[in-house]
C-alpha positions as CSV (number, residue, x, y, z in Angstrom):
1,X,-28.0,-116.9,-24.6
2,X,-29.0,-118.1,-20.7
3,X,-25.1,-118.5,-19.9
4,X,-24.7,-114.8,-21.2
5,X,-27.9,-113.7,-18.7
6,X,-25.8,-116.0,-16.1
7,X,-22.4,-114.3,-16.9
8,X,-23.7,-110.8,-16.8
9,X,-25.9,-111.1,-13.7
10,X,-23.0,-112.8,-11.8
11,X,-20.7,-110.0,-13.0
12,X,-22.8,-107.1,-12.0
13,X,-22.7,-108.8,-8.3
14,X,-19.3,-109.6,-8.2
15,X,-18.8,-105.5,-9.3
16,X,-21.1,-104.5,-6.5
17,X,-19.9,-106.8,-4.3
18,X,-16.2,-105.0,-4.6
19,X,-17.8,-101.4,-4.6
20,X,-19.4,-102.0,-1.4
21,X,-16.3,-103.4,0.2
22,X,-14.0,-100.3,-1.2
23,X,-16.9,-98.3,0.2
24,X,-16.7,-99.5,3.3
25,X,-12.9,-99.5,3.5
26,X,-12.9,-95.8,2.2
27,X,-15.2,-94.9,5.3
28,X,-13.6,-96.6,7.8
29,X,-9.9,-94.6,6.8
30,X,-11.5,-91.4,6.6
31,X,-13.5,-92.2,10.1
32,X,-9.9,-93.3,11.6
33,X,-8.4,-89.9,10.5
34,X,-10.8,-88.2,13.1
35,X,-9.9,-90.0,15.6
36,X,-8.0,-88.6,18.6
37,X,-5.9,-91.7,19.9
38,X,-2.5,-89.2,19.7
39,X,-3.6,-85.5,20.2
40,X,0.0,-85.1,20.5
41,X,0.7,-86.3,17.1
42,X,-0.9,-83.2,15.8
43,X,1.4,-80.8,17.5
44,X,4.1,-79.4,15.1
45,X,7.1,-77.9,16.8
46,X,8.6,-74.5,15.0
């Protein structure tokens, strides 16, 4: 019964672990979408 404890503890890490990095990831796109390195880019020509 310990290895289960082991295995689910390890688990709930690991699933933290990759929430926290798609988390991150997630914020760091949506920061880069506000950013104004190419003002231009946002110009549409009619």
């Amino acid at each position: 019964m310990a290895f289960f404890t082991t295995a689910i503890t390890t688990l709930k890490t690991l699933v933290c672990a990759i929430g926290a990095g798609l988390a991150a990831w997630g914020v760091i796109n949506l920061l880069e979408g506000y950013g104004t390195d190419n003002p231009g880019a946002n110009a549409h020509v009619q």
